[in-house]
N, C-alpha and C positions, 0 to 999 in steps of 0.2 A: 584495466579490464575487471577485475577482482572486484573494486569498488562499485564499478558500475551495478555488477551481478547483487552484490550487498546491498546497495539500494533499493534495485529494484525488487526484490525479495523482502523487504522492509515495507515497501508499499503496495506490494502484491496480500501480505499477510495485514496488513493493516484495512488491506478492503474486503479482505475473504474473512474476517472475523466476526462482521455482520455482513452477511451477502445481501439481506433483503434492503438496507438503507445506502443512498447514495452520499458520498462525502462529497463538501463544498472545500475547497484547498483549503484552506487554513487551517479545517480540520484533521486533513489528510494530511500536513504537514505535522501537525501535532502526534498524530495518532504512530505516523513513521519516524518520530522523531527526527526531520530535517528539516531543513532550511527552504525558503522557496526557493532561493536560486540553488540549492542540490536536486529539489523536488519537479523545476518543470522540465529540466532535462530528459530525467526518468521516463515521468510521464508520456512526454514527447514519443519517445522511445517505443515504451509497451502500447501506446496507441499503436506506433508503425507496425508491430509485431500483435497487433488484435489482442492484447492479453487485457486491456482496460477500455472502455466507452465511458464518453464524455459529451457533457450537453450543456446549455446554458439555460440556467435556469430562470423561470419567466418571471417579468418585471412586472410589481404592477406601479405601474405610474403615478398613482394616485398616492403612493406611501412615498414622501420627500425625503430624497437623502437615499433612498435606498439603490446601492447599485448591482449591477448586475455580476451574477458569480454563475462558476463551473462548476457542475455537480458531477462528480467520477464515479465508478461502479467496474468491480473487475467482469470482465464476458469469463463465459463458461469455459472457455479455451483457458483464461485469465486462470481461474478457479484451478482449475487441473493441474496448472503448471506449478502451483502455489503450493497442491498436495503433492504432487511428484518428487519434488523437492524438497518438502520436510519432513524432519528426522522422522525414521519411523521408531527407532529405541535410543537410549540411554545410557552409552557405556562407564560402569563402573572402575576408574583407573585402581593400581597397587598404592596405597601409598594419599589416597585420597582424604586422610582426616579418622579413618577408622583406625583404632587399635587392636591390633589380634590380643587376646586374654591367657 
């Protein structure tokens, strides 16, 4: 369960860091640093829970060799839940590398 949540917050933040472009996977895997087979799970997932939309993006026939891919894009719900969830400060632990004088 833990992991899933780690994921999908990896690729929830990987799409909310440019909202206005749509990722093609590959890049989305890159960008979440995962795997595909970690990443179409997830995705699978946050589509069912409306937190990402996904389209295919149009072929033109006329350029060989090219095939067809998925462009992803977090929805506004997506967005939300992405800032919900991260950190809003920075705790300083005792003991972190500083020396008292």
């Amino acid at each position: 369960m833990f992991w899933r949540r780690l994921h999908a917050g990896r690729v929830l933040r990987a799409l909310t860091a440019r909202p206005d472009l749509e990722l093609d996977t590959a890049a989305l895997a890159e960008a979440a640093d995962l795997s595909p087979a970690r990443l179409y799970p997830v995705l699978v997932r946050l589509r069912r829970l409306n937190q990402v939309a996904t389209r295919w993006d149009a072929v033109d026939v006329s350029a060989p060799g090219r095939a067809c891919r998925q462009l992803h894009r977090a929805t506004v719900y997506g967005r939300w839940v992405s800032a919900a969830h991260r950190p809003r400060f920075v705790v300083s632990w005792p003991g972190d590398g500083k020396r008292a004088e």
